[in-house]
MARKOL-45514 format. One record per residue (C-alpha): residue number from 1; x, y, z. Coordinates in nm, 4 decimals, decimal comma. Layout:
N
+-----+----------+----------+----------+
| num |     east |    north |       up |
+-----+----------+----------+----------+
| NUM |        X |        Y |        Z |
...
+-----+----------+----------+----------+
END
This chain:
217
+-----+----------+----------+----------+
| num |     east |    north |       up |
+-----+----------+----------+----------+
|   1 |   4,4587 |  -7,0348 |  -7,5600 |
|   2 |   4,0862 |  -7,2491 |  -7,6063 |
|   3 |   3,9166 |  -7,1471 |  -7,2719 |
|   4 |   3,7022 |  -7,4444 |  -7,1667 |
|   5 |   3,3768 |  -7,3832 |  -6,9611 |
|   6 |   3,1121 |  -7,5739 |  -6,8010 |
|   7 |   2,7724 |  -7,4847 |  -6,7450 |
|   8 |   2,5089 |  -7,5918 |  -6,4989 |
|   9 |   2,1515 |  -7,4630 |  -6,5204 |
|  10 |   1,8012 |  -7,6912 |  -6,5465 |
|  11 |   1,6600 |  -7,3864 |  -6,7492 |
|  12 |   1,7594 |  -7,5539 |  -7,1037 |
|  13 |   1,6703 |  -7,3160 |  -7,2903 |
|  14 |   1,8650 |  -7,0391 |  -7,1315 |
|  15 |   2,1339 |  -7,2895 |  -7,0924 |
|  16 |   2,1635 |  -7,3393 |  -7,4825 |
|  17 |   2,1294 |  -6,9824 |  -7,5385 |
|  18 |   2,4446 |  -6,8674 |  -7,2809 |
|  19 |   2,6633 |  -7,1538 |  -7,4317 |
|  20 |   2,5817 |  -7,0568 |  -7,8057 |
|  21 |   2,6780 |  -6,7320 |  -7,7112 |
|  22 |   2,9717 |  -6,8317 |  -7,5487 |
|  23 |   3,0775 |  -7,0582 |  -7,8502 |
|  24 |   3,0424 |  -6,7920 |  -8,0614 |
|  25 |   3,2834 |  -6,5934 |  -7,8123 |
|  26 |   3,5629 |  -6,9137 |  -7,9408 |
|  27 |   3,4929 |  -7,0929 |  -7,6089 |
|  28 |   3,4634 |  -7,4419 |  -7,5893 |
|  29 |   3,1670 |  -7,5208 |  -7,3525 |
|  30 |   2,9896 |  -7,8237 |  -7,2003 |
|  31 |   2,6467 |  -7,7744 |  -7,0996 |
|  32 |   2,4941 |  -7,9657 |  -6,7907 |
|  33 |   2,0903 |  -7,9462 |  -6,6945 |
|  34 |   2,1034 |  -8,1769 |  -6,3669 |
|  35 |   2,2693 |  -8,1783 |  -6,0681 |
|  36 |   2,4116 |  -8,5291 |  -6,0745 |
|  37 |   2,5150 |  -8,5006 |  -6,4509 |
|  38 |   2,7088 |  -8,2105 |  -6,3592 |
|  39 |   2,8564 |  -8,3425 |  -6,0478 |
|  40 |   2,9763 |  -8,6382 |  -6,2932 |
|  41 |   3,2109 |  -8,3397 |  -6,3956 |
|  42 |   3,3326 |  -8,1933 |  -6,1110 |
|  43 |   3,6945 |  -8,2904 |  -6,1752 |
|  44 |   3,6876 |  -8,1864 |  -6,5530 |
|  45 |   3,9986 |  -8,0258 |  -6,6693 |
|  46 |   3,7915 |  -7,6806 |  -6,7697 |
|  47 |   3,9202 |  -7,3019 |  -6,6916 |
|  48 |   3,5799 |  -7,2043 |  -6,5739 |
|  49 |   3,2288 |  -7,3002 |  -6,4163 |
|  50 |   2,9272 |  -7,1335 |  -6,4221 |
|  51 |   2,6673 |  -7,2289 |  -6,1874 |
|  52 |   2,2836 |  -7,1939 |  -6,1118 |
|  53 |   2,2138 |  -7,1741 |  -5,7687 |
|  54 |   1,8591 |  -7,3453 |  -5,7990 |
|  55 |   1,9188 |  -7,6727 |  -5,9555 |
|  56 |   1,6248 |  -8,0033 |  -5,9659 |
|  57 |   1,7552 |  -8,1837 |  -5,6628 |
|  58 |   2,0314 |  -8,0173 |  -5,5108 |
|  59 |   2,1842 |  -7,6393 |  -5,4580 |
|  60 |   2,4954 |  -7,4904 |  -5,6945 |
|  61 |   2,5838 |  -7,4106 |  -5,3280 |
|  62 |   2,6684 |  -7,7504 |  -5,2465 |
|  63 |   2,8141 |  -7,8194 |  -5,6580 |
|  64 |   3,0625 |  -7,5262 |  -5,5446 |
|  65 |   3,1798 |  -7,7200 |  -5,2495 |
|  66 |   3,1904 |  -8,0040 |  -5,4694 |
|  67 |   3,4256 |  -7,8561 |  -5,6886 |
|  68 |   3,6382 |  -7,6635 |  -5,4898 |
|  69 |   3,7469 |  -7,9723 |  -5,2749 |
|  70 |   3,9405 |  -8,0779 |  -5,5715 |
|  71 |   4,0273 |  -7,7490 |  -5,7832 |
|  72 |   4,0228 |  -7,4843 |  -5,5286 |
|  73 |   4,1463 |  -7,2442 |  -5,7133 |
|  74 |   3,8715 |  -7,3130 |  -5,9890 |
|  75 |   3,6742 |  -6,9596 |  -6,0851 |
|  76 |   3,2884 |  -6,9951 |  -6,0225 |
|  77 |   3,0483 |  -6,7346 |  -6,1181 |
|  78 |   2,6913 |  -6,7974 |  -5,9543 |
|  79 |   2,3605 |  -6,7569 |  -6,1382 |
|  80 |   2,0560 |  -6,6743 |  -5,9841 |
|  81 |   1,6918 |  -6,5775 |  -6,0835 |
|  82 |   1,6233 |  -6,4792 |  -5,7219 |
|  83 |   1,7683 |  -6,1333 |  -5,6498 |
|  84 |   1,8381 |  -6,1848 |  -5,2767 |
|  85 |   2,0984 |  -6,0064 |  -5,1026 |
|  86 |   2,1176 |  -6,3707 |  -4,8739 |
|  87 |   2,2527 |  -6,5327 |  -5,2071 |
|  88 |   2,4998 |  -6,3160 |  -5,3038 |
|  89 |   2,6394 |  -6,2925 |  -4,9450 |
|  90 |   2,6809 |  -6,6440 |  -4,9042 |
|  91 |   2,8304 |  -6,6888 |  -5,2397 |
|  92 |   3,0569 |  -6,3953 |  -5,2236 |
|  93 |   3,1437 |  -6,5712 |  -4,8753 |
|  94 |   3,1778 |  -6,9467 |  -5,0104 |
|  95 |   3,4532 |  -6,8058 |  -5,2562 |
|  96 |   3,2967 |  -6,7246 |  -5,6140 |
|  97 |   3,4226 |  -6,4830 |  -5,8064 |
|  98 |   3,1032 |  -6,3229 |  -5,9197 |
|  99 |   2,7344 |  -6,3340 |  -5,9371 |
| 100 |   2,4906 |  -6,2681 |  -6,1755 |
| 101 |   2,1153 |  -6,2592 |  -6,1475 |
| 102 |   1,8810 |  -6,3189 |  -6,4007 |
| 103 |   1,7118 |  -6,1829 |  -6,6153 |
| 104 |   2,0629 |  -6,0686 |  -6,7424 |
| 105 |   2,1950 |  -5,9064 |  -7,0591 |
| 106 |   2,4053 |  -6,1632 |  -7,2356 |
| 107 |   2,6757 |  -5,9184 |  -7,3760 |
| 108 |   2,7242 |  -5,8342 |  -6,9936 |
| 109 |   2,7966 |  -6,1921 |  -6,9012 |
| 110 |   3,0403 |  -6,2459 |  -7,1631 |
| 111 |   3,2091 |  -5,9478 |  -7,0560 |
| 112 |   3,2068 |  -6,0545 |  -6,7160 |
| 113 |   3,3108 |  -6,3576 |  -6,8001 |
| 114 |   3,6098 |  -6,2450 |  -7,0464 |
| 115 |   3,7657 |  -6,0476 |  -6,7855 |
| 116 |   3,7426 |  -6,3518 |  -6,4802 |
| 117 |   3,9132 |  -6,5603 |  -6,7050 |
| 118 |   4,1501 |  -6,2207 |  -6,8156 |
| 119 |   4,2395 |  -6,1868 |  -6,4525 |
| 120 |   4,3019 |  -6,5621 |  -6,3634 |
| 121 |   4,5041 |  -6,6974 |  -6,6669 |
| 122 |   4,6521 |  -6,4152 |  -6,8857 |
| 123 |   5,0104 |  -6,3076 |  -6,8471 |
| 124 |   4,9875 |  -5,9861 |  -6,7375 |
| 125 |   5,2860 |  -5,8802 |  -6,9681 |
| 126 |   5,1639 |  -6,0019 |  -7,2760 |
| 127 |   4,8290 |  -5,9465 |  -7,4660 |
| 128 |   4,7175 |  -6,0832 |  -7,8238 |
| 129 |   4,4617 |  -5,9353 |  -8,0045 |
| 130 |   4,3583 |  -5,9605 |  -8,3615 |
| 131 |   4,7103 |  -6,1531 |  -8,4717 |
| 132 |   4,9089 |  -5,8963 |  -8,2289 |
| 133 |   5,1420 |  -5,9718 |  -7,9796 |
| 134 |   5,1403 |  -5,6705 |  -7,7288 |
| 135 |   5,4075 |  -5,6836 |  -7,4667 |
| 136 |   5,3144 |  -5,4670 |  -7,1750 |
| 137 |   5,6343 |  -5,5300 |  -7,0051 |
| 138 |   5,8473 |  -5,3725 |  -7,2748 |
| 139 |   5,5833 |  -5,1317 |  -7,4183 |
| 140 |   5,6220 |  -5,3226 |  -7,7832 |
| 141 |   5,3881 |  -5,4357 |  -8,0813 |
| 142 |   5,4643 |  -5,7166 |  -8,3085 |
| 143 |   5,2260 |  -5,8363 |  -8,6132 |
| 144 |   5,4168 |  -6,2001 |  -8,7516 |
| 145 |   5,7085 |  -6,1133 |  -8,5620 |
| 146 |   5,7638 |  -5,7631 |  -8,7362 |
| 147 |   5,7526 |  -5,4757 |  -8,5067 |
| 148 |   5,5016 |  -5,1966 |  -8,5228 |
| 149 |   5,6365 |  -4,9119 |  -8,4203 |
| 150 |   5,4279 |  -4,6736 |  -8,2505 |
| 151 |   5,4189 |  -4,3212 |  -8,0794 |
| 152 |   5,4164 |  -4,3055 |  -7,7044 |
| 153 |   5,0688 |  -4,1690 |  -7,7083 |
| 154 |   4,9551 |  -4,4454 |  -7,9602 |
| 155 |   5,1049 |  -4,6793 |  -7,7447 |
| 156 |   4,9044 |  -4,5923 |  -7,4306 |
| 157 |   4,5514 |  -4,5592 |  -7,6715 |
| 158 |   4,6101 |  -4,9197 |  -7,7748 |
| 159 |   4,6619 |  -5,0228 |  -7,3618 |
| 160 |   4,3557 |  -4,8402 |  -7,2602 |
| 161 |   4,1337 |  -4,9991 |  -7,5354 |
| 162 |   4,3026 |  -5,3344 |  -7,4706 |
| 163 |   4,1982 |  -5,3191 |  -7,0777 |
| 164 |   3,8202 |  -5,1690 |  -7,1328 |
| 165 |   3,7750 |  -5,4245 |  -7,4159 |
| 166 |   3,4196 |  -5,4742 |  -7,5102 |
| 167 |   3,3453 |  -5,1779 |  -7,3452 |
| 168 |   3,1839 |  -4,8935 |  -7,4965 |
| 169 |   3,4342 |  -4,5862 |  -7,4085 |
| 170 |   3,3539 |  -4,2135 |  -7,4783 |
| 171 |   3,5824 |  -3,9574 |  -7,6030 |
| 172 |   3,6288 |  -3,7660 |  -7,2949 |
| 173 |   3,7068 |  -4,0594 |  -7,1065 |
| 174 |   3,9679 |  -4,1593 |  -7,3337 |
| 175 |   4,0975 |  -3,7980 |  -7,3152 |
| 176 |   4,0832 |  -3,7826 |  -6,9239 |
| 177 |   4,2929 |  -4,1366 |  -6,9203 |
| 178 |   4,5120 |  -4,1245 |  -7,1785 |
| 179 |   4,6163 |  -3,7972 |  -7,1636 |
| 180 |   4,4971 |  -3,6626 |  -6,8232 |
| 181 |   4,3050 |  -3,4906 |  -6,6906 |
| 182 |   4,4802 |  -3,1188 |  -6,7163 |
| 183 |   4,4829 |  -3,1234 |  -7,0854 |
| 184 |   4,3639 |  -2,7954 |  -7,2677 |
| 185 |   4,4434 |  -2,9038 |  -7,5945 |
| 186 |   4,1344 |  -3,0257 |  -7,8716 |
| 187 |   3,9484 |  -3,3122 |  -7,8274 |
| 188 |   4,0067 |  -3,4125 |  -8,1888 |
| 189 |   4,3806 |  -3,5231 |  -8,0694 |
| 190 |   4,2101 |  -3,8726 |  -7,9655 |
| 191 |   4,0498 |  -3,8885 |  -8,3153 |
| 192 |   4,3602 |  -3,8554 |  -8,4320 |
| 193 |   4,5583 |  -4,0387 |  -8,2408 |
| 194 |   4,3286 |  -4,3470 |  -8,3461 |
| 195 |   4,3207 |  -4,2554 |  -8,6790 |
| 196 |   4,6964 |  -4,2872 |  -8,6967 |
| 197 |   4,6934 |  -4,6159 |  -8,4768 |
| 198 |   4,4493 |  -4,7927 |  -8,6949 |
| 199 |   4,6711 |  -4,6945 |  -9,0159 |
| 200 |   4,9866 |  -4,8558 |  -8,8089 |
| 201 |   4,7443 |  -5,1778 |  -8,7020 |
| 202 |   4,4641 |  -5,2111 |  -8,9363 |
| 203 |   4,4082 |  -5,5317 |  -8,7834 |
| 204 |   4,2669 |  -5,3919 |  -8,5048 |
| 205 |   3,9092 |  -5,3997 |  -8,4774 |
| 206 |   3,8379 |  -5,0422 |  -8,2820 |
| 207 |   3,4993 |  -4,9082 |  -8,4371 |
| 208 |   3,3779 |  -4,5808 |  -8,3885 |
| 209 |   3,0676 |  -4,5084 |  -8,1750 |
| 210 |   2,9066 |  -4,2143 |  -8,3908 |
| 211 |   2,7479 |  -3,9450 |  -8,1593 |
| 212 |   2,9696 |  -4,1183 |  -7,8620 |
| 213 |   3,3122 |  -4,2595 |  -7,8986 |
| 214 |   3,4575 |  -4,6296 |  -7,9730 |
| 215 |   3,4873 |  -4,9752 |  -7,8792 |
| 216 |   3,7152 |  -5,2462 |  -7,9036 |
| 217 |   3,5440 |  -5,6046 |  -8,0165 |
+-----+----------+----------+----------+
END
């Protein structure tokens, strides 16, 4: 599925930058540097807005209302460069679904962003991920409609990377999750474990954090 989002922000250059990121992410984005050009768009058929709240003539505050009156249940995260506790209250209470102030890390907003758009259009039951179809529902893996069969612990390792993805994850967490918490057993079981899942799917792009753990990209 090609996400679609829009972008409002007079600050071209860190306008650009976001949406070159985000293309590079496979998104297909539409950048906007004024309020009226962006209000234009208010009814565009996109999956996601995200919105300065300073803007040359108006606030993103009154763009939100804007778009809401005709796509209410449109996801808005808020951008801000003033780090106000007054902002974020009023746009947690307007409705948006997050809020981001700036200066930011980039990596973070893409992950933020990855996991709004996870949470508002993804069926739950089914995940794919590098030319795998996961279905949650049925705990199977297919790769061009062959099945991958996997071990119940494998099985659970691929879920928990799936829903921390981007993340950086340690070894003990993986260990405390996956397994649980009450296991006395070597550590070297999630090394393992991986080792045997990336055999089964070496499609999957998992890379090892050296001196740390791993991270699904």
């Amino acid at each position: 599925m090609l996400f679609k989002i829009n972008i409002i922000d007079d600050e071209k250059n860190l306008n650009d930058l976001v949406r070159t990121y985000l293309e590079k992410e496979g998104y297909s984005v539409c950048s906007f540097y004024t309020y009226d050009e962006a209000l234009l768009h208010k009814d565009d058929d996109v999956h996601l807005w995200l919105i300065d709240i300073m803007l040359d003539k108006a606030s993103g505050f009154e763009l939100f209302n804007e778009i809401k009156t005709s796509k209410p249940k449109m996801p808005i995260i808020f951008m801000s460069a003033r780090d106000q506790e007054f902002d974020r209250i009023i746009g947690l209470e307007k409705g948006s679904d997050d809020y981001i102030t700036k200066p930011f890390n980039i990596k973070e907003v893409i992950l933020r962003i990855n996991n709004l758009l996870k949470r508002a259009y993804d069926n739950p039951s089914k995940i794919q991920i590098d030319g795998y179809d996961v279905d949650l529902e049925k705990r199977r893996v297919f790769y061009h409609n062959n099945e991958v069969i996997l071990t119940t612990k494998e099985y659970d390792l691929l879920v928990y990377f799936l829903n921390n993805k981007g993340l950086a994850i340690s070894r003990e967490q993986v260990l405390s999750k996956v397994w649980d918490e009450n296991y006395f057993g070597s550590d070297r079981v999630v090394d393992d474990t991986l080792r045997r899942l990336r055999k089964k799917m070496p499609e999957i792009n998992i890379r090892t954090i050296y001196g740390f753990g791993y991270r699904l990209d």
